[in-house]
GULOKE-785035 format. One record per residue (C-alpha): residue number from 1; z, x, y; residue in one letter. Coordinates in pm, 1 decimal, m for minus. Layout:
BEGIN
+------+----------+----------+----------+--------+
| nulo |       zz |       xx |       yy | vexvex |
+------+----------+----------+----------+--------+
|  NUM |        Z |        X |        Y |      A |
...
+------+----------+----------+----------+--------+
***
This chain:
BEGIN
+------+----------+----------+----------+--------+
| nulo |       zz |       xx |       yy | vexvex |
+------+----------+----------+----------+--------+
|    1 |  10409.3 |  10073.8 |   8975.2 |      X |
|    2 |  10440.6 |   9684.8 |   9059.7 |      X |
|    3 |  10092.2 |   9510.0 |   9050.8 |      X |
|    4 |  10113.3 |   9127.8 |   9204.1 |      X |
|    5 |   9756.6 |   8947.7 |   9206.2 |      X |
|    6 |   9754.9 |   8775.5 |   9509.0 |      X |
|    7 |   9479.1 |   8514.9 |   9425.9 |      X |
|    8 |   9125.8 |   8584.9 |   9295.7 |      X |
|    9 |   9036.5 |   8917.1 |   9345.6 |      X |
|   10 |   9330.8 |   9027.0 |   9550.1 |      X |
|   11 |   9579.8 |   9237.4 |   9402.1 |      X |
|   12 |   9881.7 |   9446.1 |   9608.7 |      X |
|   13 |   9946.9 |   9790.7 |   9448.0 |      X |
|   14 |  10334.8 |   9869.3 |   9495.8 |      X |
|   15 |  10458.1 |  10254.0 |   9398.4 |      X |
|   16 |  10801.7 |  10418.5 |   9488.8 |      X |
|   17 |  10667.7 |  10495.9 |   9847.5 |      X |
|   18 |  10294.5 |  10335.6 |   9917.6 |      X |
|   19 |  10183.1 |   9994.1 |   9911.1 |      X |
|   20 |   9829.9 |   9917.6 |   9888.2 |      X |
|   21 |   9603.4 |   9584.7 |   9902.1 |      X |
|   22 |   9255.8 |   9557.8 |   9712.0 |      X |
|   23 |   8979.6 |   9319.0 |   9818.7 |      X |
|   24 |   9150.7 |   9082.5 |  10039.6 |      X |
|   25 |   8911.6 |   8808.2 |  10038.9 |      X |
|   26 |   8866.2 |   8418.1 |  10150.8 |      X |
|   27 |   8962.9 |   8256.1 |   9761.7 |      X |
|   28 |   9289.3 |   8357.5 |   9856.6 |      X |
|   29 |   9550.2 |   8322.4 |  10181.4 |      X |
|   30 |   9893.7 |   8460.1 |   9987.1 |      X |
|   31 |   9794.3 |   8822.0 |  10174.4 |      X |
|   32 |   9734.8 |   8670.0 |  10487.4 |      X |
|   33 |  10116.6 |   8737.3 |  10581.6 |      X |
|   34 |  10144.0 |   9090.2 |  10407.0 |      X |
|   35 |  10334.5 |   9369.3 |  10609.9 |      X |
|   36 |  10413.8 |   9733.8 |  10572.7 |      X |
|   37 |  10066.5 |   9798.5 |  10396.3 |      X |
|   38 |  10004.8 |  10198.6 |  10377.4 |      X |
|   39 |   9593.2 |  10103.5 |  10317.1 |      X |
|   40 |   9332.8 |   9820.1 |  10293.3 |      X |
|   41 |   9028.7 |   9875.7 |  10019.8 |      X |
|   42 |   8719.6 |   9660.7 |   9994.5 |      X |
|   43 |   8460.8 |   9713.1 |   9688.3 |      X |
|   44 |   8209.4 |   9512.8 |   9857.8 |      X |
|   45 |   8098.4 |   9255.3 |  10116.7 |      X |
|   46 |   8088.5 |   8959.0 |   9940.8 |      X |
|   47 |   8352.1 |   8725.2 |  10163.4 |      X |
|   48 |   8556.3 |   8637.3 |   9814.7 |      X |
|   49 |   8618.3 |   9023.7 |   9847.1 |      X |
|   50 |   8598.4 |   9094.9 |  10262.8 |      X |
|   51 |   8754.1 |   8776.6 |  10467.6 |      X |
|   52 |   8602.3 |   8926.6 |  10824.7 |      X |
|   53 |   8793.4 |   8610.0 |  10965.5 |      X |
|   54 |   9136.5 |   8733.8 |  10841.9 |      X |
|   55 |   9087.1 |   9086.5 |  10845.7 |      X |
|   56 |   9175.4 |   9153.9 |  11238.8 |      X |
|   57 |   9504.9 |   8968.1 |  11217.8 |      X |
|   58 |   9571.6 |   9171.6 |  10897.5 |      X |
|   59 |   9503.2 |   9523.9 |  11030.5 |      X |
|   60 |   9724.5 |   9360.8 |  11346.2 |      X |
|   61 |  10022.5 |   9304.6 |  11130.7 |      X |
|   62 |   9981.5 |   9685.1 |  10972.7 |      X |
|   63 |   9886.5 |   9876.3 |  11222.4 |      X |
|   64 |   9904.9 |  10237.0 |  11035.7 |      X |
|   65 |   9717.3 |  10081.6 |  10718.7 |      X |
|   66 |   9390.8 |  10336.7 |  10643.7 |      X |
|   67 |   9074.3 |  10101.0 |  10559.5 |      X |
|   68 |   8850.4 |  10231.5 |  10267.1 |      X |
|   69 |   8557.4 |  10047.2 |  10246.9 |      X |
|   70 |   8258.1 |  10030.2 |  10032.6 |      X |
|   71 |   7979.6 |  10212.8 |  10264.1 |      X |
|   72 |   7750.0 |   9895.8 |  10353.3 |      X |
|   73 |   8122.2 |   9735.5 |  10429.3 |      X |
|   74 |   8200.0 |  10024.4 |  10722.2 |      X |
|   75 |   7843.7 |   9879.9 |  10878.8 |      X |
|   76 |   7929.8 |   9558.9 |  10894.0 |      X |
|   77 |   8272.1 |   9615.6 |  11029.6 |      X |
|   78 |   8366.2 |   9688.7 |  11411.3 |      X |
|   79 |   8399.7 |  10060.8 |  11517.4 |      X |
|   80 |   8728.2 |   9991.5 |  11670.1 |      X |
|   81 |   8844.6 |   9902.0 |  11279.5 |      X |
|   82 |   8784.2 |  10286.8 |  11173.3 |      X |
|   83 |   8698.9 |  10148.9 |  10840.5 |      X |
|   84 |   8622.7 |  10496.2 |  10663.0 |      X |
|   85 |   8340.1 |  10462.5 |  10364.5 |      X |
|   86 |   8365.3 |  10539.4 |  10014.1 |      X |
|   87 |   8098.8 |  10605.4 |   9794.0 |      X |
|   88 |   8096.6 |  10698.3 |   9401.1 |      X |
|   89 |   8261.9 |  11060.0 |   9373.1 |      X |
|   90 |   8424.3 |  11021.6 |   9651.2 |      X |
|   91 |   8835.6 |  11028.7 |   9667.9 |      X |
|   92 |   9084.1 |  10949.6 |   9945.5 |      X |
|   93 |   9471.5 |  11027.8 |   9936.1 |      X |
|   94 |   9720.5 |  10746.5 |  10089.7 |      X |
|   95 |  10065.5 |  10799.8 |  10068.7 |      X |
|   96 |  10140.5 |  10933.0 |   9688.8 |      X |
|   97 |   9839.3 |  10761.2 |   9593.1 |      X |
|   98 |   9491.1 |  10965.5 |   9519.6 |      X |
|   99 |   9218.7 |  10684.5 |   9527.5 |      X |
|  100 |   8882.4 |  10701.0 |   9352.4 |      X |
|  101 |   8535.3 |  10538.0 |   9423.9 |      X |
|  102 |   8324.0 |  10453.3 |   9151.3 |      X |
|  103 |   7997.2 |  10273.3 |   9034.9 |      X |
|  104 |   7778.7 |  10158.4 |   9335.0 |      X |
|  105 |   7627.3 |   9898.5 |   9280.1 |      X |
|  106 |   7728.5 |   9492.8 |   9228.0 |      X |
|  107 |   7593.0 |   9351.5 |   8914.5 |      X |
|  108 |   7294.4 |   9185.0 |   8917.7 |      X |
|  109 |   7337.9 |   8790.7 |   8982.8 |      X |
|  110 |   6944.4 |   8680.7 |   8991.8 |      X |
|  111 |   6680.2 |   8919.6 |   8993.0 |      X |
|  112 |   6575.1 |   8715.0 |   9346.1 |      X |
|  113 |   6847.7 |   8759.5 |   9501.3 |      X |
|  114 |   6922.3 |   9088.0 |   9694.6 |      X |
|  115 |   7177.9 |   9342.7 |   9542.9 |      X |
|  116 |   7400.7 |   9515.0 |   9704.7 |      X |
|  117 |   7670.5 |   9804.7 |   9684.9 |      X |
|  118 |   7997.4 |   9788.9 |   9511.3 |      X |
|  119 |   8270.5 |  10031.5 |   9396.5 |      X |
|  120 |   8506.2 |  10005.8 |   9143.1 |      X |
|  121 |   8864.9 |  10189.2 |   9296.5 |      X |
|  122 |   9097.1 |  10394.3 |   9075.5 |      X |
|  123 |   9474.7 |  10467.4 |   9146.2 |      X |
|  124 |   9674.6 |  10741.0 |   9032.3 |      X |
|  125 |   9994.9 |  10876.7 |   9109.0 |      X |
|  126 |  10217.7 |  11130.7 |   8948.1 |      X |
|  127 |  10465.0 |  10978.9 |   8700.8 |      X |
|  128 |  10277.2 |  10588.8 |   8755.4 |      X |
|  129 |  10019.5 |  10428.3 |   8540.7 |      X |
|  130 |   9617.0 |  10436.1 |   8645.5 |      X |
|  131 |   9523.0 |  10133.5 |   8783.7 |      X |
|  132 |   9124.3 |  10024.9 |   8801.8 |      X |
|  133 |   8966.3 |   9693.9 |   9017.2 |      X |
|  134 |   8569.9 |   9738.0 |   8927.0 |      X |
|  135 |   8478.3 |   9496.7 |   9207.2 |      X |
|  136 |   8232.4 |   9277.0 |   9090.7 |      X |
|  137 |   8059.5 |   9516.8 |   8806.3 |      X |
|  138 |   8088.3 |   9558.5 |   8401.3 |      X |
|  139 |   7926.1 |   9903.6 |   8513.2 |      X |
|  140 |   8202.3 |  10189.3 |   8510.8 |      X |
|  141 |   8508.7 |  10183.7 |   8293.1 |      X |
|  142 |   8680.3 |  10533.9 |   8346.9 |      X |
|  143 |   8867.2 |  10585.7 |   7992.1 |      X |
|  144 |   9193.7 |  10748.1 |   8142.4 |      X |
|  145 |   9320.5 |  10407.1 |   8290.5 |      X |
|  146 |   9599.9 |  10253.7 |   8149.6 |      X |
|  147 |   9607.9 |   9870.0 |   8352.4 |      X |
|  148 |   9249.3 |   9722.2 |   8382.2 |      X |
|  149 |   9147.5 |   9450.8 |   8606.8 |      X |
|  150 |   8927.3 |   9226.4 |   8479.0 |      X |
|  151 |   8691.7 |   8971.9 |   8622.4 |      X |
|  152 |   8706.4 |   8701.1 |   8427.5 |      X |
|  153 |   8439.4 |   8484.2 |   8546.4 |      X |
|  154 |   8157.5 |   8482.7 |   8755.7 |      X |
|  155 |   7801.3 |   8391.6 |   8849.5 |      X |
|  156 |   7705.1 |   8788.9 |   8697.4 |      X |
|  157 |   7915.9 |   8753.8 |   8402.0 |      X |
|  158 |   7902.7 |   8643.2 |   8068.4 |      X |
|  159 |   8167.1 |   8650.5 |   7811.7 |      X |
|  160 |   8025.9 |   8907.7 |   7570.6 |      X |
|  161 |   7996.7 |   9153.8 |   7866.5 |      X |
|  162 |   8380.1 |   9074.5 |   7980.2 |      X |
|  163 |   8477.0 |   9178.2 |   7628.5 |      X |
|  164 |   8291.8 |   9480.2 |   7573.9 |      X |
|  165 |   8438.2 |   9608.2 |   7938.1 |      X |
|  166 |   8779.1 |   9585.9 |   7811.4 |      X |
|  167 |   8675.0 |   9756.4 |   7500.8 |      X |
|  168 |   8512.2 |  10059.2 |   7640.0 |      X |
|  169 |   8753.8 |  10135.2 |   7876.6 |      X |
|  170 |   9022.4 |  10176.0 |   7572.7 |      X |
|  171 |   9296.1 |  10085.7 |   7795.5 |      X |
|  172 |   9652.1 |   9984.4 |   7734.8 |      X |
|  173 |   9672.1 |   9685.1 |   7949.8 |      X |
|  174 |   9479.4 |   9428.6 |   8116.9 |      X |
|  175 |   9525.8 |   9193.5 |   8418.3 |      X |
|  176 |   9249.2 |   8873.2 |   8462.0 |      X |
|  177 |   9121.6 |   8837.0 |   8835.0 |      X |
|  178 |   8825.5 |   8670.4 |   8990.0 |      X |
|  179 |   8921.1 |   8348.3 |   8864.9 |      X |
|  180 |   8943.5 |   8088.3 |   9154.7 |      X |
|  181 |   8594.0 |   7936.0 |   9038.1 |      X |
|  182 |   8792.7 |   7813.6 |   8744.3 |      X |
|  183 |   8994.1 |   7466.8 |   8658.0 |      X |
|  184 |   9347.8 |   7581.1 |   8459.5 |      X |
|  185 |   9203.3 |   7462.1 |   8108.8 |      X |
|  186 |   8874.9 |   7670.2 |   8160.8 |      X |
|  187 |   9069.1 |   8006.6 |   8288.3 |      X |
|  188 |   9286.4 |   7968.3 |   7971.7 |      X |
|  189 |   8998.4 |   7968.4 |   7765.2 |      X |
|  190 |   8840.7 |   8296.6 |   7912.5 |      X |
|  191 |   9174.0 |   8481.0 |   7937.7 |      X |
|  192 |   9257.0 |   8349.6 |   7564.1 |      X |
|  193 |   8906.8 |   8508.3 |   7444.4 |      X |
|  194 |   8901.1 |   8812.8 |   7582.6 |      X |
|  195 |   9275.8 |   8857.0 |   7465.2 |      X |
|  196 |   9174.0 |   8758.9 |   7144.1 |      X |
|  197 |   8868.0 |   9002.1 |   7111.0 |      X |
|  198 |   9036.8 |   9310.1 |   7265.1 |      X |
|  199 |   9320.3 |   9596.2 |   7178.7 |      X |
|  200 |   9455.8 |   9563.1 |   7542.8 |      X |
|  201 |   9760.5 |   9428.1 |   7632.1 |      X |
|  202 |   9690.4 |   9150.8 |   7808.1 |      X |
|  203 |   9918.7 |   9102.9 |   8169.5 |      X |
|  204 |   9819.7 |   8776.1 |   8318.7 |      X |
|  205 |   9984.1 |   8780.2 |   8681.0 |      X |
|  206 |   9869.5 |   8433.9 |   8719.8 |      X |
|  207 |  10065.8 |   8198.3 |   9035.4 |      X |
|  208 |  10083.0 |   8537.9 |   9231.1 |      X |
|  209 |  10304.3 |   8702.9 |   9008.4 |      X |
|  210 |  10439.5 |   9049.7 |   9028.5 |      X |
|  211 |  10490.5 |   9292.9 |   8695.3 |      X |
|  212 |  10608.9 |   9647.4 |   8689.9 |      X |
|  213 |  10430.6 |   9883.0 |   8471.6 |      X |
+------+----------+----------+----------+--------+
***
């Protein structure tokens, strides 16, 4: 499996024959130009997850690309888009690639302000790590996954709760996203802490870097 974090919460999932792209939102442009995707996944609404402006060129340039969609996401989208839902319990297969939905619900920002749906998407394949992107919730950590994405800062989330994420979902590695509120000094500091507090591995794919794991 390659994993390349294309920018905030973006990340492109790469095994031997499917290539998938999580939560392409407006923090980030590097997937603007991405071809040959096999499917398109959203957790939730928020634009730093869903950019509507960039999506139609997107589903343009990959034409046979299934979009999974948290449900309140297939409402807001076109019909002609054939965005499918996914709630928690539900699965969908792309390619070689069985994909989970998880959770429901975003964390909680302000008790004022409206809350909304969110999934958190796990990837398996035969004979390739589990990969998990929670969306924007500490919520759900499935303990069979074995590369973690983490949100490492956000309007929801506080340090202690980042670190006891990692820690209950006893994984083996973890990559920091959702970090494009941050200045280079202050997203060293989170991803130092939460390396320093945790038994994960940690995989920072930083610049829009690409590992294989």
């Amino acid at each position: 499996m390659e994993i390349t974090h294309l920018g905030h919460a973006a990340v492109l999932i790469q095994t031997t024959g499917t290539r998938i792209l999580i939560d392409p939102g407006a923090f980030s442009e590097t997937w603007h130009a991405l071809t040959d995707l096999d499917a398109i996944l959203v957790t939730h609404q928020h634009p730093d997850h869903l950019d509507q402006a960039h999506l139609p060129p997107l589903l343009m340039a990959n034409r046979g690309a299934r979009l999974l969609v948290e449900p309140s996401v297939a409402d807001l989208l076109p019909a002609d888009y054939r965005a499918v839902a996914m709630a928690h319990g539900t699965r969908s297969s792309v390619g070689d690639v069985e994909i989970s939905a998880v959770g429901g619900r975003h964390a909680v920002i302000h008790p004022d302000i409206t809350g909304i749906g969110n999934i958190g998407l796990v990837l398996r394949s035969e004979g390739e790590p589990t990969f998990f992107h929670p969306g924007d919730s500490y919520d759900t950590a499935p303990d069979d996954v074995d590369v973690l994405a983490v949100p490492i800062n956000a309007p929801w989330a506080k340090l202690y709760e980042t670190v006891e994420f990692v820690r209950s979902a006893e994984t083996v590695r973890w990559v920091p996203i959702h970090d494009a509120l941050l200045s280079a000094r202050g997203r060293a500091l989170y991803v130092n802490r939460v390396a320093d507090l945790t038994p994960a591995e940690l995989l920072d794919l930083e610049g829009n870097a690409t590992a294989s794991v």
